[in-house]
Chimera marker file (.cmm) of the C-alpha trace (Angstrom):
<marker_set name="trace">
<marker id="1" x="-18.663" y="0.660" z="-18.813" r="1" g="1" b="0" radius="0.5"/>
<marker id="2" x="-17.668" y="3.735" z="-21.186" r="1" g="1" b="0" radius="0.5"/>
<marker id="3" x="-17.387" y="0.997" z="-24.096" r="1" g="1" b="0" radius="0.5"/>
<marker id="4" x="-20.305" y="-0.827" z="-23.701" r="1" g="1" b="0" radius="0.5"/>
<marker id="5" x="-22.265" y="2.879" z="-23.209" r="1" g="1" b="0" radius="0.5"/>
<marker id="6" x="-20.136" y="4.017" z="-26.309" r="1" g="1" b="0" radius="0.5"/>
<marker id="7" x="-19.151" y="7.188" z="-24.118" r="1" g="1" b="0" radius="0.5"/>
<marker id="8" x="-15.548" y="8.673" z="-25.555" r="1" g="1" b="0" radius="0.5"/>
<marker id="9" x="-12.916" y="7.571" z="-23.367" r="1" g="1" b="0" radius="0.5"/>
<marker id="10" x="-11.370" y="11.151" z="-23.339" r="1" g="1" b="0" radius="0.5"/>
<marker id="11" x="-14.319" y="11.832" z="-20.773" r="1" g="1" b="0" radius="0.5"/>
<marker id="12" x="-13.248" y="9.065" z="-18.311" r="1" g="1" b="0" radius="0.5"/>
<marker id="13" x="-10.432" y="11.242" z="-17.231" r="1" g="1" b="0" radius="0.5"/>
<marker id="14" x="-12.842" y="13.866" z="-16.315" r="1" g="1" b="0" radius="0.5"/>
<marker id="15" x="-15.513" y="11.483" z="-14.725" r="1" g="1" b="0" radius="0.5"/>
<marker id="16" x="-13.320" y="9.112" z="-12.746" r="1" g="1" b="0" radius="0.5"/>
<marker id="17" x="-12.158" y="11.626" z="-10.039" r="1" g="1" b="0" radius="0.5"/>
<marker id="18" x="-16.100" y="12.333" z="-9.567" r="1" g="1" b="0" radius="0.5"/>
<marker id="19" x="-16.431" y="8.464" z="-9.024" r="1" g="1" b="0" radius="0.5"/>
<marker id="20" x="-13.624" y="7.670" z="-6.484" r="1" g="1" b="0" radius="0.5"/>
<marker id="21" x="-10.096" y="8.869" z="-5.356" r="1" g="1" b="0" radius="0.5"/>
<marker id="22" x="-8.950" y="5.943" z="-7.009" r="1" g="1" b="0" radius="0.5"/>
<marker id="23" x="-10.924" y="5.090" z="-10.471" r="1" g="1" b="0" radius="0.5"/>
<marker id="24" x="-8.605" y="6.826" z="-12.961" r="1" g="1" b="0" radius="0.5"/>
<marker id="25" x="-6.344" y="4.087" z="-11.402" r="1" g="1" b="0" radius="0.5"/>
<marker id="26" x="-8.015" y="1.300" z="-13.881" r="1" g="1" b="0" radius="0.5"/>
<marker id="27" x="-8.163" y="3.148" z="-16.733" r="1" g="1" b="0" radius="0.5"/>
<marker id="28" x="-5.728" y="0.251" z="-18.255" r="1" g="1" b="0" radius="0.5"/>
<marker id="29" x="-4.581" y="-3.146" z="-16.890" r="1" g="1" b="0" radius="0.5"/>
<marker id="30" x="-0.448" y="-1.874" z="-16.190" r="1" g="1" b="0" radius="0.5"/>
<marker id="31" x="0.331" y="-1.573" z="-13.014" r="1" g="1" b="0" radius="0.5"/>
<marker id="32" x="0.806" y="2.219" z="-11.346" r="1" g="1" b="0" radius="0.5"/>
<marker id="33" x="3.278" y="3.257" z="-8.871" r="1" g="1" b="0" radius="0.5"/>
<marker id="34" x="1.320" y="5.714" z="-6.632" r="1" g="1" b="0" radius="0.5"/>
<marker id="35" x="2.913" y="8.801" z="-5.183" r="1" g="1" b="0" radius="0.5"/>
<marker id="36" x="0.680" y="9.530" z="-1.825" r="1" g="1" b="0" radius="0.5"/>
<marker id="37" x="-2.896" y="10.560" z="-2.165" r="1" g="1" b="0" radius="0.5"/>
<marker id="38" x="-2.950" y="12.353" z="-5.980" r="1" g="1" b="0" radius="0.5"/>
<marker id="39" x="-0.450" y="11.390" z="-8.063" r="1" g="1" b="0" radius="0.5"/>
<marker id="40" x="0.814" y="8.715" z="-9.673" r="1" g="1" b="0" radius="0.5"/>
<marker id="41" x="2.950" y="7.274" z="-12.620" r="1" g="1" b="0" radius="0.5"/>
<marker id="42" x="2.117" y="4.375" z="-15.416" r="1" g="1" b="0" radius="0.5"/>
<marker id="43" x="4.703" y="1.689" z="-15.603" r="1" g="1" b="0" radius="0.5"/>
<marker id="44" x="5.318" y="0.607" z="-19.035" r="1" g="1" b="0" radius="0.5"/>
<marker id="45" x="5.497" y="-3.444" z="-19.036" r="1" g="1" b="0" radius="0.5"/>
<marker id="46" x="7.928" y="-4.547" z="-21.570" r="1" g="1" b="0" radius="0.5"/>
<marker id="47" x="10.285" y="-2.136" z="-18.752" r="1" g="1" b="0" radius="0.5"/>
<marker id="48" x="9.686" y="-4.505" z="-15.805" r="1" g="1" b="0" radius="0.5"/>
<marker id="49" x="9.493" y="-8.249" z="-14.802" r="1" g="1" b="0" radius="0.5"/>
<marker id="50" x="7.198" y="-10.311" z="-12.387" r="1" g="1" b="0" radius="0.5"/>
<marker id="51" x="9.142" y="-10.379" z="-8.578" r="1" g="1" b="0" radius="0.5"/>
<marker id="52" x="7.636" y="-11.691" z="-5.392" r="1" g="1" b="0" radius="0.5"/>
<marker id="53" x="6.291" y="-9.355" z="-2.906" r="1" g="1" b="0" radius="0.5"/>
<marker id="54" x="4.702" y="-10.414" z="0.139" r="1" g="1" b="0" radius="0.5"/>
<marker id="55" x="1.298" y="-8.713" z="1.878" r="1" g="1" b="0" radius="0.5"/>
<marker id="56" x="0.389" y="-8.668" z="5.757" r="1" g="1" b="0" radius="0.5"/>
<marker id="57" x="-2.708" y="-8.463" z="6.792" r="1" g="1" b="0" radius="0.5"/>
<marker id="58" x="-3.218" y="-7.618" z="10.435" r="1" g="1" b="0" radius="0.5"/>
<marker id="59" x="-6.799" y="-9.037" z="11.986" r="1" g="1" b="0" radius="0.5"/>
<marker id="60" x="-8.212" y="-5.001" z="12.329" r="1" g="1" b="0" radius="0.5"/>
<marker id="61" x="-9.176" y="-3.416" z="9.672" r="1" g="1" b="0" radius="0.5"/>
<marker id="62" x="-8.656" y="0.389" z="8.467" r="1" g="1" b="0" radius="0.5"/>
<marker id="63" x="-12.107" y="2.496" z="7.755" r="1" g="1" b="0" radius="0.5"/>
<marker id="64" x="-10.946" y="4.171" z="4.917" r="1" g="1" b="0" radius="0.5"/>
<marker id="65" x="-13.091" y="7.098" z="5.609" r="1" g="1" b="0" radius="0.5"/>
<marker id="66" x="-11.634" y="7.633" z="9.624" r="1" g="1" b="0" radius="0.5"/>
<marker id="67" x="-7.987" y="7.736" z="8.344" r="1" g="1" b="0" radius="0.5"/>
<marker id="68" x="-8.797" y="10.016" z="5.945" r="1" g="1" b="0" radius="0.5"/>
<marker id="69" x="-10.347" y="12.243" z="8.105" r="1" g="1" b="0" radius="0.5"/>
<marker id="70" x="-7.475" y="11.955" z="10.517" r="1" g="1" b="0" radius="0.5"/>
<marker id="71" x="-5.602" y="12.846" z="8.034" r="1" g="1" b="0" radius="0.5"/>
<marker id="72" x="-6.979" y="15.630" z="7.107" r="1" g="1" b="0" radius="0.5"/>
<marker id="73" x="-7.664" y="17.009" z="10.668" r="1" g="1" b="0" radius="0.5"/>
<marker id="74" x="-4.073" y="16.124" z="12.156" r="1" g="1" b="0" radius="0.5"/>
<marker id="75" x="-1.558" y="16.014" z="9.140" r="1" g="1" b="0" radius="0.5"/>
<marker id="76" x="0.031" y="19.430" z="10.069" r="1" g="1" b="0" radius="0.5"/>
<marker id="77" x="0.373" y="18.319" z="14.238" r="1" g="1" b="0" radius="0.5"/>
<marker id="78" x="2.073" y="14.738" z="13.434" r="1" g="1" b="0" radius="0.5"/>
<marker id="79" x="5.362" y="14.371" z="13.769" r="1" g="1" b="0" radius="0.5"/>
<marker id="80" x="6.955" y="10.506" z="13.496" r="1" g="1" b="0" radius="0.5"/>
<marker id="81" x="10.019" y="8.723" z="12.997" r="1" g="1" b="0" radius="0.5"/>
<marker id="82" x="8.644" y="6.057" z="10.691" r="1" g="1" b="0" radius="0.5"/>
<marker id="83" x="8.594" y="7.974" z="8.013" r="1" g="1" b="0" radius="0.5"/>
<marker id="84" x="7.022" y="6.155" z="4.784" r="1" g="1" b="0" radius="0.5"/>
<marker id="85" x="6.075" y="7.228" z="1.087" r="1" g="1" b="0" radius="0.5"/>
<marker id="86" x="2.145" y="6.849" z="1.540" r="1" g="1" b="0" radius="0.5"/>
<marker id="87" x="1.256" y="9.888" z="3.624" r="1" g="1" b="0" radius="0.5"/>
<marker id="88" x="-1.857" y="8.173" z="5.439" r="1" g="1" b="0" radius="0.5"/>
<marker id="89" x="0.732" y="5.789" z="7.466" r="1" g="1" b="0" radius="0.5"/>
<marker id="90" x="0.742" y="8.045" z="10.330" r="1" g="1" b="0" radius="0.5"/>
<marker id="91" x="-2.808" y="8.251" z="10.471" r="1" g="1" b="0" radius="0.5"/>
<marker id="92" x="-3.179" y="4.380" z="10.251" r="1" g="1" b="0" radius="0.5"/>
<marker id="93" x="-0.707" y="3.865" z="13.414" r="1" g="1" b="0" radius="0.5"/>
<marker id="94" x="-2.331" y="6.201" z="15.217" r="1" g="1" b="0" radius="0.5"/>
<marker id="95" x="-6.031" y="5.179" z="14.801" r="1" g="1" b="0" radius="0.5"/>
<marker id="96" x="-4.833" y="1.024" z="14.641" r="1" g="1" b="0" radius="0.5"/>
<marker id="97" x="-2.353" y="-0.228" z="17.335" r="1" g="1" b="0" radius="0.5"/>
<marker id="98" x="-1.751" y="-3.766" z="16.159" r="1" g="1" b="0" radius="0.5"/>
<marker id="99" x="-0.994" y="-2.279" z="12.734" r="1" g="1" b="0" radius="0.5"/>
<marker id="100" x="1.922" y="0.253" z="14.050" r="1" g="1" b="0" radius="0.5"/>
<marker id="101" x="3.268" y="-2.470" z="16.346" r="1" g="1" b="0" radius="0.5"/>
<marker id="102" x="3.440" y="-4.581" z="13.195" r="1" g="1" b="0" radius="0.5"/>
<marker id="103" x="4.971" y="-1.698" z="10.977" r="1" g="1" b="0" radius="0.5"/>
<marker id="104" x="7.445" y="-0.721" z="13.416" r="1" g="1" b="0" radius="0.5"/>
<marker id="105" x="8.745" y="-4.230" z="14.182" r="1" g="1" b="0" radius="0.5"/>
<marker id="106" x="8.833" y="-4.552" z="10.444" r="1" g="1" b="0" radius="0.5"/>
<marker id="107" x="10.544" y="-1.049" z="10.137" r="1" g="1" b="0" radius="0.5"/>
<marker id="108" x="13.551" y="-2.626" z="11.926" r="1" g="1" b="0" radius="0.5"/>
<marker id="109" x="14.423" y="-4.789" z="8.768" r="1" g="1" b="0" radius="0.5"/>
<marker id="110" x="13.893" y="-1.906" z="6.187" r="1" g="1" b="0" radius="0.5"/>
<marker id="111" x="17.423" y="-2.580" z="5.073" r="1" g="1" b="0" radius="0.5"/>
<marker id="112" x="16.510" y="-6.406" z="3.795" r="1" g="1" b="0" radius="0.5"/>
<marker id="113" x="13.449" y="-5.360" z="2.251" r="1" g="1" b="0" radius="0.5"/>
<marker id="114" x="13.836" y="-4.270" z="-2.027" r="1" g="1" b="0" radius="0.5"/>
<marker id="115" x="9.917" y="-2.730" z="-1.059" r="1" g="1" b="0" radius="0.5"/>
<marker id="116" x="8.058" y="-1.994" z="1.763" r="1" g="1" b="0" radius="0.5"/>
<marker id="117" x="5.192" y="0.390" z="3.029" r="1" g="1" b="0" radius="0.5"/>
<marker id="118" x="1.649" y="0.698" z="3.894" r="1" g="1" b="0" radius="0.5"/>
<marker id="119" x="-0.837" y="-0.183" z="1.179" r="1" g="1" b="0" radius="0.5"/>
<marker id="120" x="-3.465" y="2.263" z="0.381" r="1" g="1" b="0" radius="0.5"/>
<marker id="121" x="-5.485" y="3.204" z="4.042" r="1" g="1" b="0" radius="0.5"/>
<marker id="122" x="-3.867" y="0.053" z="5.162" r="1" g="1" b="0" radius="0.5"/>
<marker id="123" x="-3.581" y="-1.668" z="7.328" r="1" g="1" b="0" radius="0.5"/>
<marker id="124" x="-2.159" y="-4.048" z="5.133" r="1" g="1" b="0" radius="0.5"/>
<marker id="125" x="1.215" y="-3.731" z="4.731" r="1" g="1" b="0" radius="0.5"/>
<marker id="126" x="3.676" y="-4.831" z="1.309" r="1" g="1" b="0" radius="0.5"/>
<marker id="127" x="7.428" y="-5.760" z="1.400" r="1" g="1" b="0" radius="0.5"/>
<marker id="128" x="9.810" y="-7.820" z="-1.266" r="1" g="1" b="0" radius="0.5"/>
<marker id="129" x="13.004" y="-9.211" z="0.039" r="1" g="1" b="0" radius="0.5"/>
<marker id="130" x="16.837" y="-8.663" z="-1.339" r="1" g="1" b="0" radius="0.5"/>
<marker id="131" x="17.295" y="-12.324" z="-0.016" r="1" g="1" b="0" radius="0.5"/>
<marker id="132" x="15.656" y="-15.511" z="0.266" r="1" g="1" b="0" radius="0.5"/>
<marker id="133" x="17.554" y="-16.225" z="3.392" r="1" g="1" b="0" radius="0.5"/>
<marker id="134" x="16.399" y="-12.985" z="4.987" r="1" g="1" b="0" radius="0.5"/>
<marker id="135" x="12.796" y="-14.048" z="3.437" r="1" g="1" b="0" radius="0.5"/>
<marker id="136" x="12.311" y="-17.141" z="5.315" r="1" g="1" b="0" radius="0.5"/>
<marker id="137" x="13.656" y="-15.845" z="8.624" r="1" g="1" b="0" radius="0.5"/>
<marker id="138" x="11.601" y="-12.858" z="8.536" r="1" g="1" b="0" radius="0.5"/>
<marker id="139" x="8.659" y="-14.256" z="7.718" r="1" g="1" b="0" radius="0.5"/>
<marker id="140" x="8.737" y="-17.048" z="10.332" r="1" g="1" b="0" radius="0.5"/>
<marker id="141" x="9.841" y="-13.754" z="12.763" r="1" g="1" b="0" radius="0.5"/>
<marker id="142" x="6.473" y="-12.353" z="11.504" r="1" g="1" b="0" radius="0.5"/>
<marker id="143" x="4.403" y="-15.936" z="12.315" r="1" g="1" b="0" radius="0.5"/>
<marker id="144" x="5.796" y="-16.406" z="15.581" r="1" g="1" b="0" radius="0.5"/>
<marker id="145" x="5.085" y="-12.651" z="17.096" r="1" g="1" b="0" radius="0.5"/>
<marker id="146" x="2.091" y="-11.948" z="15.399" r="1" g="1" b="0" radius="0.5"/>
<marker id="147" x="0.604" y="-15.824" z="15.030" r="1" g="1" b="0" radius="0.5"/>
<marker id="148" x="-2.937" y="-14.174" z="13.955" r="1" g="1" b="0" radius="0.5"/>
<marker id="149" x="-1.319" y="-12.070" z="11.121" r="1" g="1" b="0" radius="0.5"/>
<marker id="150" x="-2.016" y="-13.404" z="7.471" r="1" g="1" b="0" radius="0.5"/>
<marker id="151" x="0.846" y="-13.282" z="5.084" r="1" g="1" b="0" radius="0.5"/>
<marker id="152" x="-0.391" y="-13.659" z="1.596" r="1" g="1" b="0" radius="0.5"/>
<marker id="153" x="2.409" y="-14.049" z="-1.372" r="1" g="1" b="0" radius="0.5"/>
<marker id="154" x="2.134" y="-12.431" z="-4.395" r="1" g="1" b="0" radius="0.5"/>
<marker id="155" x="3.829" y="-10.613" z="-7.461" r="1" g="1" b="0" radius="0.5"/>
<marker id="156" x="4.701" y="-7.148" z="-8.642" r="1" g="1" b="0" radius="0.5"/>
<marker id="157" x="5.642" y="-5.449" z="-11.791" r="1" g="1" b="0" radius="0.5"/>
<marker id="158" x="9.123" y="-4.014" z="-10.956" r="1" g="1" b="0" radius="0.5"/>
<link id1="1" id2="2" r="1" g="1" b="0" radius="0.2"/>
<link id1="2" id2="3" r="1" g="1" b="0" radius="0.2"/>
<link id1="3" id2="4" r="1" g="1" b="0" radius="0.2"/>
<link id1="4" id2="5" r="1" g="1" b="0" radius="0.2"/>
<link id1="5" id2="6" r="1" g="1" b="0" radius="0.2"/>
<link id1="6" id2="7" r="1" g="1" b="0" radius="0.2"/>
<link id1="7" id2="8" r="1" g="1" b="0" radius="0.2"/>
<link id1="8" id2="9" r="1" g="1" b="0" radius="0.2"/>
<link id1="9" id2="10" r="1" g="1" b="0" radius="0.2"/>
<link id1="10" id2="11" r="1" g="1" b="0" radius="0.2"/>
<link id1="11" id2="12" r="1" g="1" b="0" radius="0.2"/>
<link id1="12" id2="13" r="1" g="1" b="0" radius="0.2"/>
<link id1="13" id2="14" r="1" g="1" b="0" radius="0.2"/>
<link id1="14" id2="15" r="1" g="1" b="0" radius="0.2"/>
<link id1="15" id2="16" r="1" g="1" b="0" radius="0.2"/>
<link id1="16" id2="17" r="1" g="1" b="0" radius="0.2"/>
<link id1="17" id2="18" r="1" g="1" b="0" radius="0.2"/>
<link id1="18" id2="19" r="1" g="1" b="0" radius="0.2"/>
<link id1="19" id2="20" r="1" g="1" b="0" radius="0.2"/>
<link id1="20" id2="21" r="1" g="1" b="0" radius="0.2"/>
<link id1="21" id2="22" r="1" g="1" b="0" radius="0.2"/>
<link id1="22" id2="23" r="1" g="1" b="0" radius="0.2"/>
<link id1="23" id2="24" r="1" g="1" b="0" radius="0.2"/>
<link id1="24" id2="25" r="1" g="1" b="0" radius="0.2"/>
<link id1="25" id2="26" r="1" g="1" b="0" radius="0.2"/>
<link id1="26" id2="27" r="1" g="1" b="0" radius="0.2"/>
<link id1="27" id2="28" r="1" g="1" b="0" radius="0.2"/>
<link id1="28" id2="29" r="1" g="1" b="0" radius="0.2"/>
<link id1="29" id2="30" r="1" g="1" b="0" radius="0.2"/>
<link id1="30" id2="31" r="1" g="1" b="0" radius="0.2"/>
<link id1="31" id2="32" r="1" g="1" b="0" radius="0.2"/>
<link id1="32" id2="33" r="1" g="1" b="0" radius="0.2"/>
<link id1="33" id2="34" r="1" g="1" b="0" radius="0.2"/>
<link id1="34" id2="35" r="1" g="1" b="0" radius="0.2"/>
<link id1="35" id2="36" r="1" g="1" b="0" radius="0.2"/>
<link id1="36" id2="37" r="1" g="1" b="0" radius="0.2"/>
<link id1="37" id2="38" r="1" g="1" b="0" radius="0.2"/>
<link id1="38" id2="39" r="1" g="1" b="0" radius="0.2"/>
<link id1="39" id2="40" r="1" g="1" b="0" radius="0.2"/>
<link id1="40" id2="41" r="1" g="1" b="0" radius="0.2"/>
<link id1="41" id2="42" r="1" g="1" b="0" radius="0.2"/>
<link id1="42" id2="43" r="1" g="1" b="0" radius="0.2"/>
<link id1="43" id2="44" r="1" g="1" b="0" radius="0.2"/>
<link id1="44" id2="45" r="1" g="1" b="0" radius="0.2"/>
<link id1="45" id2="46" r="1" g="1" b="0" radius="0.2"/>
<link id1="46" id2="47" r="1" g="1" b="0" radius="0.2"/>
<link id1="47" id2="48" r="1" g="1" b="0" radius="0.2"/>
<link id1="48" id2="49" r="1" g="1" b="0" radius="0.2"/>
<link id1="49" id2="50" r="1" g="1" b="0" radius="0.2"/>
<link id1="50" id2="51" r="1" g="1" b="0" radius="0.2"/>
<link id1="51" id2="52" r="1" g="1" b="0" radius="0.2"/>
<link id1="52" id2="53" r="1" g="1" b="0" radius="0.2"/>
<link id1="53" id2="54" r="1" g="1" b="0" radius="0.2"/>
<link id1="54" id2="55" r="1" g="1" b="0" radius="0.2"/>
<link id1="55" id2="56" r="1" g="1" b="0" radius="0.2"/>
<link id1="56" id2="57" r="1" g="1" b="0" radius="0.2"/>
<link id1="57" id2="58" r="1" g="1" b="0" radius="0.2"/>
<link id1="58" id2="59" r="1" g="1" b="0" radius="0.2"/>
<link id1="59" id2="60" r="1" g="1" b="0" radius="0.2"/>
<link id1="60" id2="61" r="1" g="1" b="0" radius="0.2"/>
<link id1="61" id2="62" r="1" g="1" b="0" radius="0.2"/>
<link id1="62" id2="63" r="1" g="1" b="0" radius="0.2"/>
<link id1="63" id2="64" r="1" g="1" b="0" radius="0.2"/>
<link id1="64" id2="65" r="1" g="1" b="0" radius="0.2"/>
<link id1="65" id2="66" r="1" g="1" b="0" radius="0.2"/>
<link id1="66" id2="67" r="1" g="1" b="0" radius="0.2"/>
<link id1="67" id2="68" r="1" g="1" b="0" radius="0.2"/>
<link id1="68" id2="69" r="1" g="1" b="0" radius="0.2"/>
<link id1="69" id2="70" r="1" g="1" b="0" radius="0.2"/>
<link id1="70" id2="71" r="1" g="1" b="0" radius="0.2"/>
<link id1="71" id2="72" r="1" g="1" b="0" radius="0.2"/>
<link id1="72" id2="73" r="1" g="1" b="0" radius="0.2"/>
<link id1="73" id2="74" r="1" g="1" b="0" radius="0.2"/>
<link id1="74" id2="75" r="1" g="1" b="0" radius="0.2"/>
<link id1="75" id2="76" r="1" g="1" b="0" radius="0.2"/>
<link id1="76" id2="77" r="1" g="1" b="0" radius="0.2"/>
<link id1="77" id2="78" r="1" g="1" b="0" radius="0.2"/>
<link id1="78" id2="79" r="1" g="1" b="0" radius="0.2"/>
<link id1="79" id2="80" r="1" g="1" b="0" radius="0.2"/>
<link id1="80" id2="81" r="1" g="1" b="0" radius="0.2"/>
<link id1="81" id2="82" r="1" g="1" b="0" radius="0.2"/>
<link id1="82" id2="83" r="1" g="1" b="0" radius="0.2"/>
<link id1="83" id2="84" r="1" g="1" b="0" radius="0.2"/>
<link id1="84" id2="85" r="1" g="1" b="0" radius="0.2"/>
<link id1="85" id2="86" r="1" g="1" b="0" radius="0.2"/>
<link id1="86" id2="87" r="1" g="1" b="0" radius="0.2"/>
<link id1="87" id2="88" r="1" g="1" b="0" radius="0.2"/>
<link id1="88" id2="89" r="1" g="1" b="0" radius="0.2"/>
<link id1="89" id2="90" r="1" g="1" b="0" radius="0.2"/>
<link id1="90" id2="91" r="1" g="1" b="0" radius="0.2"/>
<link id1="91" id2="92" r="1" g="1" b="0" radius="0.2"/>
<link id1="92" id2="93" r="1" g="1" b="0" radius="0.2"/>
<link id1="93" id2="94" r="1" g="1" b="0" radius="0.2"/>
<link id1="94" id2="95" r="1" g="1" b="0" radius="0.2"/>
<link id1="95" id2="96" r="1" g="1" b="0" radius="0.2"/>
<link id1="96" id2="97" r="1" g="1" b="0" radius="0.2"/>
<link id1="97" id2="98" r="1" g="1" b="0" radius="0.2"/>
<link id1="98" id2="99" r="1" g="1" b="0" radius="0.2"/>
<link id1="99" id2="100" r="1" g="1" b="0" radius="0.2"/>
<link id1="100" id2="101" r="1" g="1" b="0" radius="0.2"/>
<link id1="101" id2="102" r="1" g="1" b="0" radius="0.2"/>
<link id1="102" id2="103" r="1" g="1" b="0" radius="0.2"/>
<link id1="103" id2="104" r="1" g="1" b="0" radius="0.2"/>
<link id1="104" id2="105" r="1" g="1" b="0" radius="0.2"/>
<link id1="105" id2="106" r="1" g="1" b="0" radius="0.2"/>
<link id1="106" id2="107" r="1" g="1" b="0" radius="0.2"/>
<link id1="107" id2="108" r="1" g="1" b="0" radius="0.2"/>
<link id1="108" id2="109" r="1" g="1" b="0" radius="0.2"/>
<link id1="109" id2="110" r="1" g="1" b="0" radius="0.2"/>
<link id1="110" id2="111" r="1" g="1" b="0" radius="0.2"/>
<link id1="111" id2="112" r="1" g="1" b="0" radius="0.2"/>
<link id1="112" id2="113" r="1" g="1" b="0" radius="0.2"/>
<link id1="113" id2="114" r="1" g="1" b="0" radius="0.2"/>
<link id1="114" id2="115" r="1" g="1" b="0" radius="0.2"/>
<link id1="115" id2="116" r="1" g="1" b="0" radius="0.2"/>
<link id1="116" id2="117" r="1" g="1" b="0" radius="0.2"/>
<link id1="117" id2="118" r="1" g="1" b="0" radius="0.2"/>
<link id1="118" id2="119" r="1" g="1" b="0" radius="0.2"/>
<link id1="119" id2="120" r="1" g="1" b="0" radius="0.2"/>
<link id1="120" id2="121" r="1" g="1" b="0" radius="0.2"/>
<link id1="121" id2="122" r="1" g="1" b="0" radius="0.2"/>
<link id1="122" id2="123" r="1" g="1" b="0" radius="0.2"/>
<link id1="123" id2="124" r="1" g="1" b="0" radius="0.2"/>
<link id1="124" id2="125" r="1" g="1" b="0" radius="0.2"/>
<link id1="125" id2="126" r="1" g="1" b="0" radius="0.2"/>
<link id1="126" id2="127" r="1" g="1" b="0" radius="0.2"/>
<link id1="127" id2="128" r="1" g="1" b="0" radius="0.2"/>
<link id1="128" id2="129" r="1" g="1" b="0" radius="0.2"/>
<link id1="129" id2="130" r="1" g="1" b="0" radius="0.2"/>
<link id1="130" id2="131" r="1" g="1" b="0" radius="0.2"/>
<link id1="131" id2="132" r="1" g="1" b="0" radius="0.2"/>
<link id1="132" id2="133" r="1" g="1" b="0" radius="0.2"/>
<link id1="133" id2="134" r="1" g="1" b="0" radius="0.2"/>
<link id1="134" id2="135" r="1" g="1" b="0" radius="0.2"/>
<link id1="135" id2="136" r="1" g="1" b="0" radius="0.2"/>
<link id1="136" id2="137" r="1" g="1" b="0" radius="0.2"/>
<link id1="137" id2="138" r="1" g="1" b="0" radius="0.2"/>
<link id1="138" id2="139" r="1" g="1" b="0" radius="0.2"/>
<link id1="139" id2="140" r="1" g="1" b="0" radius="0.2"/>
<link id1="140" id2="141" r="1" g="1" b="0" radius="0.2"/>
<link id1="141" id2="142" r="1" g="1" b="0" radius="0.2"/>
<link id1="142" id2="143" r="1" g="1" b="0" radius="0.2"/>
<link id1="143" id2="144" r="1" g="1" b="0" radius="0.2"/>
<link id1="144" id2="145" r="1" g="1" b="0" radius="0.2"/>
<link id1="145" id2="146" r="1" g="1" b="0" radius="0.2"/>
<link id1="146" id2="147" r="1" g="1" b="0" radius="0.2"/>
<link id1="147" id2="148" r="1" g="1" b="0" radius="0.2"/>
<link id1="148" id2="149" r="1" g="1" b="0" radius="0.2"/>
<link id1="149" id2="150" r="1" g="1" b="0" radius="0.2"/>
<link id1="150" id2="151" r="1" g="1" b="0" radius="0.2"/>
<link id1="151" id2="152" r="1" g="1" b="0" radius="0.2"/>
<link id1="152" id2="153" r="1" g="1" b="0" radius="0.2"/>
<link id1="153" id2="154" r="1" g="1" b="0" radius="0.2"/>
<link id1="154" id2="155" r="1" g="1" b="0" radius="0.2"/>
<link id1="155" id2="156" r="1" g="1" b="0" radius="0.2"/>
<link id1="156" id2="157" r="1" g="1" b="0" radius="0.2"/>
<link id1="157" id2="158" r="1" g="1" b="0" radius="0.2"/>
</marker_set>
């Protein structure tokens, strides 16, 4: 948009917050490893290589907008054990019950996973294996208790 305009791209920076939460995001094609809800770091490619990661998708969907004002209204009362590095998780188990049965029965494996968390609002959630062993038994763990789950495969810059 700001090249075919011919608008400087020193102004996106400014601009993109007044967009969305999550424009300045695109501002290049590398991937960014994102820090909760404001910050965020660019990964430099030639650093990283392609690995697998896999995505569930529970059938109920997260309103951006209601987690984020749950968020914002109950951050300081929430206490929880399942602990994770994107700050809306809480929010997202509390306002979507198939998602925090999901993300605690997935919590139990943390130890096989190389990633794992809640993406963005969710409710999807992302994990990469240490093992292809563990890989194939937790995934058919996933497909038997949660049969209307979708697991979609993937890859990550990492």
């Amino acid at each position: 948009m700001y090249k075919y305009h011919q608008i400087k791209l020193n102004n996106f920076k400014k601009d993109a917050p007044l967009i969305g939460s999550d424009v300045l995001l695109f501002i290049d094609k590398y991937p960014k490893i994102i820090d909760g809800l404001n910050k965020f770091n660019f990964s430099k490619a030639k650093m990283n290589s392609w690995k697998k990661i896999f995505i569930i998708l529970p059938l109920k969907k997260n309103l951006t907008k209601n987690i984020y004002n749950h968020f914002k209204n109950y951050n300081s009362q929430i206490n929880s054990k399942h602990n994770s590095q994107n700050n809306l998780t809480r929010s997202s188990m509390i306002l979507n019950q198939e998602f925090k049965e999901i993300f605690v029965y997935l919590s139990s494996f943390r130890r096989d996973f190389l990633k794992f968390g809640m993406s963005g609002s969710g409710p999807s959630i992302f994990l990469s294996f240490k093992e292809i062993s563990k890989e194939k038994q937790i995934l058919r763990s996933i497909n038997k208790f949660y049969p209307l789950v979708r697991i979609e495969k993937s890859l990550y810059f990492g």
